[in-house]
N, C-alpha and C positions, 0 to 999 in steps of 0.2 A: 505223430501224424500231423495231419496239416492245419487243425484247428488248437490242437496243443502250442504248433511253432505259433501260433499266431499270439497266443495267453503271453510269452517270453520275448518277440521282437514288434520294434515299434513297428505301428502301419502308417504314420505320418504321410509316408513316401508313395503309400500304394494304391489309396484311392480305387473305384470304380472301373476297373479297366473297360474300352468301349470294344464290346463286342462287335467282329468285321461284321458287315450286313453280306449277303450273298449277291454275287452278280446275275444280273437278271438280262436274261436274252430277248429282245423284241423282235420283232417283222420289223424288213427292211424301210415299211413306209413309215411306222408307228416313230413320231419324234413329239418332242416338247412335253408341258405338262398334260396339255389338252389329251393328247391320245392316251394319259394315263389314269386322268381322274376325272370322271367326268361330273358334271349337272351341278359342281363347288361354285355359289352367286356369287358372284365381285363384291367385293365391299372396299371402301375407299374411307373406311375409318375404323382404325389399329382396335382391336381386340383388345382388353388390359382385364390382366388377371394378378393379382400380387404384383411383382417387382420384373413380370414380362409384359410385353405386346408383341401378338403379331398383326403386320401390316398383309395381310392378303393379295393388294396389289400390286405388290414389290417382292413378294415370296420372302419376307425376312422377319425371324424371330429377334425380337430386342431385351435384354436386362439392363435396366437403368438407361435403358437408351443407345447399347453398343452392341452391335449387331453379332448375334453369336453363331457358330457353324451348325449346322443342320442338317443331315443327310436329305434326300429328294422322299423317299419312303415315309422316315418318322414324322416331317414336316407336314406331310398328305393328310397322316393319321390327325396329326393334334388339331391340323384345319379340321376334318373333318366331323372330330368331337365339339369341337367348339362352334359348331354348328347346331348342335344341341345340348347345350349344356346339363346336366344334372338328368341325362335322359342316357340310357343303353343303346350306346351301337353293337351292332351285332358282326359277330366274326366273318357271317355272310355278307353283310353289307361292305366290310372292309377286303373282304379276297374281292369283290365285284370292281370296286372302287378305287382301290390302290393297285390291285394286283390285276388287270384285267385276262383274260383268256385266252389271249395267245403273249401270254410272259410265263415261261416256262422255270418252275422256280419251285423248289418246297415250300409251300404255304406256311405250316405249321412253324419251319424254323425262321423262316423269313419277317413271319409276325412277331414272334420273339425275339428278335433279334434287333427290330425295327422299333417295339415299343422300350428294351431294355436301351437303346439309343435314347429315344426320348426320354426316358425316364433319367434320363443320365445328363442330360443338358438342362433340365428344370429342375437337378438332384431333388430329386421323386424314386421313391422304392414301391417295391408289391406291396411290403409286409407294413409299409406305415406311409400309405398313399396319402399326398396333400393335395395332387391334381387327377391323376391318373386313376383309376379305380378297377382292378380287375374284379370279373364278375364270374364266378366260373361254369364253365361249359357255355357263357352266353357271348361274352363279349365285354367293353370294355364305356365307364362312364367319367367324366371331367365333372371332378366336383367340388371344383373353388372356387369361390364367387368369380362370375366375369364382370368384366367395368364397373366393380364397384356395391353390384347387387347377389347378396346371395341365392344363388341359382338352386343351390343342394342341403336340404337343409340337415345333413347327416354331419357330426364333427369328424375333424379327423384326427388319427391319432399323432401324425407330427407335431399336433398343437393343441394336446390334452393328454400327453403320451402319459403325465405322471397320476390322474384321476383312472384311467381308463386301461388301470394295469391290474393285473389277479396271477398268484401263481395258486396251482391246486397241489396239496401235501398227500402224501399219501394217505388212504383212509386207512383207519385203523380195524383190521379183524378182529372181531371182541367174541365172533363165535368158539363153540368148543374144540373145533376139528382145524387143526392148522392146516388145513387142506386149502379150507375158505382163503388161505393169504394171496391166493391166486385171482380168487376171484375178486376181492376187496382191490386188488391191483387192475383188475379189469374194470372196476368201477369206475376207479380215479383215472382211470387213462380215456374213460368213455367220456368223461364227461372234460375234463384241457380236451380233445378233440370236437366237442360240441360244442363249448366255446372259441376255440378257435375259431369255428365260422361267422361269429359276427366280427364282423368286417374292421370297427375303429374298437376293439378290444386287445390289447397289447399280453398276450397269454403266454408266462413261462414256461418251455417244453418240457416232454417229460423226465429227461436226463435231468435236467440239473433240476424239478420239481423232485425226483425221484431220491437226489445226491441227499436229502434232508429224512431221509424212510427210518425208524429208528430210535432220532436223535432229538432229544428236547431243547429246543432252542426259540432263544424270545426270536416272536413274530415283529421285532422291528430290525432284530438282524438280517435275520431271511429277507423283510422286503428289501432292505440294501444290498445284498448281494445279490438278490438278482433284480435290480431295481422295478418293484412294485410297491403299488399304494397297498394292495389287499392281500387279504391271504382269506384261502376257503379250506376247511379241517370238516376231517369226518370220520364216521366209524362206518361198521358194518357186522350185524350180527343174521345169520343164519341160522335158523332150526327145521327142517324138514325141506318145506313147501314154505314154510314164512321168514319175510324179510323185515327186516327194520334199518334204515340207514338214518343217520343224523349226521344232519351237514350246519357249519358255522361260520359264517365269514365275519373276518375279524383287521379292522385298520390297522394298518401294517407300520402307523408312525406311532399310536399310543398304545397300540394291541388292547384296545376294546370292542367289544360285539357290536357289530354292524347287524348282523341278520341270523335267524338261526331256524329250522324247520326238522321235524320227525315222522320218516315217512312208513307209515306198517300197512305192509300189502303180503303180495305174497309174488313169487319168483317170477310168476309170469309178468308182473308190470314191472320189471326191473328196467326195461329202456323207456318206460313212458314215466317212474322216478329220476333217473339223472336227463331226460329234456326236462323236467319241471325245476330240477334243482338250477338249470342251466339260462333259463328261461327267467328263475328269478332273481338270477343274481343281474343279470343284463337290467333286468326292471329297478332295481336294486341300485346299481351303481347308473342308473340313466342312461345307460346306451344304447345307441338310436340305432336298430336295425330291420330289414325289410319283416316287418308281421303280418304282410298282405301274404306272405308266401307260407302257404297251409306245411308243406313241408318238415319234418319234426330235425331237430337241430342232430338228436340221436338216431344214426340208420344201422336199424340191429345187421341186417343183411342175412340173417335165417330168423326161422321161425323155432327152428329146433335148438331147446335151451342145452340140453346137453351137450352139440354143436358149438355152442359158442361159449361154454365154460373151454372148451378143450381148447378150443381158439385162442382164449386172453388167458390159458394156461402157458401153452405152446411161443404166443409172444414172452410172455415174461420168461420164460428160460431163453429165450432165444438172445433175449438180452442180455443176459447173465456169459451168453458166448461159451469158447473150450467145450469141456464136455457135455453142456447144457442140453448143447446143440441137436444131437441124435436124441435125447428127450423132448424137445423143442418139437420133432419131424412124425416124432412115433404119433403125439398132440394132433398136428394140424393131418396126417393118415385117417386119424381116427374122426376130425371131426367131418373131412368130405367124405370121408364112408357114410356119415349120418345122414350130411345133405349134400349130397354131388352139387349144389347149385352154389353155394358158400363161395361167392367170390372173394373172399378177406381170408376165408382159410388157404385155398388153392394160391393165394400171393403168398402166404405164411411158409404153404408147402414150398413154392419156388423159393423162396428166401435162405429155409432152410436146404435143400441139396443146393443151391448156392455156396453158402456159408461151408456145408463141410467139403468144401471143395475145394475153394481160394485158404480154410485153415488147416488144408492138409490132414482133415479127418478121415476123408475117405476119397479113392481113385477119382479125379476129377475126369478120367474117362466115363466111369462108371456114373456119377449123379450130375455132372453137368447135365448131360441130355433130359434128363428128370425135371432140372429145375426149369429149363424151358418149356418141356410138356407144360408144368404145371402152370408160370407165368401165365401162356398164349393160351391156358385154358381162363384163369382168372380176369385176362384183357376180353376175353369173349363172354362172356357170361356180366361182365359188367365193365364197358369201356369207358366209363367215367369215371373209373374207381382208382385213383392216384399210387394207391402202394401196389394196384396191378402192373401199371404201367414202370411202376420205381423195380419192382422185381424181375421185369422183363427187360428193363437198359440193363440190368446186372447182368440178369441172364446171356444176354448177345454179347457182352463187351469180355466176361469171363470166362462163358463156352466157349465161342463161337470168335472172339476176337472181331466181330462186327460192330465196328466203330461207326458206321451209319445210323443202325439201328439202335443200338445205343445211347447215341444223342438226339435220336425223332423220340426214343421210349423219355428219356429223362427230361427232355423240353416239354413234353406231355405231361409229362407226373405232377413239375412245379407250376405248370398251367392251371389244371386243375387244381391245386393247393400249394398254394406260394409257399406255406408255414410248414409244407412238410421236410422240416429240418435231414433226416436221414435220407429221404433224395436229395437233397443238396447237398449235404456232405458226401454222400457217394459221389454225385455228379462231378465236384468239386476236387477228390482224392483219387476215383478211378479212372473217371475220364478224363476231366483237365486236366492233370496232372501228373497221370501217369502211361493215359492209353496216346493222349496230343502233347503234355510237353507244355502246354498253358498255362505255365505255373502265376504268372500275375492276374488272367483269368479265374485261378483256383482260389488265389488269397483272395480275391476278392467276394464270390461265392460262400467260403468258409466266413469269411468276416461276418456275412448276413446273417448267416445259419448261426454264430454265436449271440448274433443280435436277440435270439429265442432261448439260444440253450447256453447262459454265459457260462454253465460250470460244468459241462458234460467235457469228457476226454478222449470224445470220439467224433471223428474218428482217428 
């Protein structure tokens, strides 16, 4: 597949390709910048941020002084951040301001398309922002010093990549019922995805965290291959109704204990253990992220435990792929029978009549139409929820061969969660690649997706 060609041939040659921007229709009167952005104050002295300026009176971004190309869209945006540095512009503010109301244009792909330009002229990424800062579901912040003063006082990770990195191993089931190995799997997948939200923490995904399940290997090999400083180990013991979990993070260059904590509760504080565990490794390794925001790093998304053991069951075989897979679906059945509301099970659901459809498990007349019910029920029930919207671009590009909807579902998903590797690599392998034909588009998407998961072989 396409992340594998990429492990065997050089990428020297292939670089970021720039994504087209879309043509945008005006009224006949509407000309120049004026009609497009309005209330931007003139300023007549160059913006300098690192090794650019822009000159605002002149419409030109400069590196070292050489004027670089620019589209008229991403130019608007980076004026328009830098207008407030180190502060949220919001997506409204930018469909207002750039896109005005009578430019008739897909919003959603247009902004992604427009900031993935930009990001591509200050080589700026989502997933290890130096300038650009996506913020999800809000909008978008610039947070590198301008002219010389720091404006944002968060690091980032392009320039503390190798302090501000942690892969999580899997935890180890010490209970009696090998049953628990599912759950102990659920554990460590809950909590790489509660770190992955803060922002300048550089988190190896779960494939290639997962590639080490097993296998006893010194913690300074592991952090070189998938280059991190830390590594976080745990267990998980189960008896009834009580839980005990111990987690140890450990330097990943001398593999000595950095930090270690033992938590005995009982099942029901299982999500408010891994935020704490998650909560204090960030405190732990000093990473600077939003704690005004009361919001828990961990979003169980049911209340019903039973629900969500079948959930981080249902994923784990889902991964496992072939035959897993009809046990994967019978899982995520049983766990919206529990709670019809389960948005993360109802993606699981679409995922799986997906999967045995495109692997020739079963009539893809028969479960495609399934996998769609079940996506457009999980996009409903929670529209912010990233693996809904990842399950629903599958859904339309593999049922339904709607390649519109497909790329509004998938530019959605990695909106919402830049890091989520397995929409990128689908986006990457189904869409670009196979449904458009964008194969230097694909390499380059896959590239980033290994940026997280250097040793997964998928897909």
């Amino acid at each position: 597949m396409l992340t594998s060609y990429l492990h065997s041939q050089s990428l020297a040659n292939t670089g970021v390709s720039g994504i087209p921007l879309l043509f945008v229709v005006h009224s006949p009167a509407q000309t120049g910048v004026s009609a497009r952005v309005h209330h931007v104050p003139p300023s007549h002295t160059p913006i300098r941020f690192g090794v650019f300026e822009l000159d605002t009176e002149s419409g030109e971004l400069r590196k070292h002084g050489v004027k670089l190309k620019l589209q008229e869209q991403p130019f608007q945006i980076l004026r328009l951040l830098l207008e407030r540095p180190g502060k949220v512009v919001s997506r409204e503010e930018l469909q207002q301001r750039v896109w005005p109301s009578d430019t008739f244009v897909d919003f959603d792909r247009g902004l992604y398309n427009a900031i993935n330009k930009l990001r591509e002229c200050l080589d700026d990424s989502a997933e290890s922002p130096r300038f650009v800062e996506t913020l999800s579901r809000r909008g978008y912040r610039f947070i590198a010093p301008v002219n010389g003063t720091a404006t944002h006082a968060l690091r980032t990770l392009g320039s503390d990549a190798t302090r501000d990195s942690i892969a999580v191993l899997p935890f180890i089931n010490i209970s009696t019922d090998p049953e628990n190995e599912f759950f102990a799997d659920g554990v460590t997948e809950e909590i790489i995805n509660a770190l992955a939200q803060i922002p300048h923490l550089h988190v190896a995904a779960r494939s290639s965290a997962f590639s080490f399940k097993g296998k006893h290997i010194d913690p300074r090999v592991i952090g070189e291959r998938l280059k991190v400083r830390t590594i976080l180990e745990g267990s998980v013991r189960r008896s009834g109704d009580s839980l005990r979990i111990t987690a140890q993070l450990i330097s990943a260059a001398d593999g000595f204990h950095l930090w270690s904590d033992r938590y005995d509760r009982q099942m029901r504080d299982v999500f408010a253990i891994q935020d704490e565990i998650a909560r204090s490794i960030a405190e732990r390794l000093k990473v600077t992220f939003d704690q005004s925001e009361q919001e828990p790093l961990v979003k169980a998304g049911t209340n019903n435990l039973e629900a969500y053991q079948l959930y981080v069951k249902g994923r784990t075989l889902a991964y496992r792929r072939g035959g897993a897979i009809p046990r994967a679906l019978e899982c995520f059945q049983r766990a919206v029978s529990l709670d019809p509301e389960y948005a993360l099970a109802w993606a699981g659901l679409g995922d799986a009549h997906n999967a045995l459809g495109y692997f020739a498990l079963a009539s893809p007349e028969a479960c495609m139409p399934k996998g769609m019910e079940a996506a457009r029920r999980a996009v409903a029930l929670n529209p912010s929820l990233s693996e809904a919207h990842a399950a629903l671009a599958m859904a339309a590009l593999m049922g339904n061969w709607d390649k519109a909807e497909a790329e509004r579902e998938f530019l959605r998903a990695l909106e919402l969660n830049p890091r989520h590797v397995h929409a990128r690599d689908t986006y990457a392998v189904y869409y670009l690649q196979l449904a458009t034909g964008c194969t230097t588009e694909a390499l380059a998407q896959a590239k980033l997706a290994l940026e997280f998961d250097p040793l997964s072989s998928y897909p």
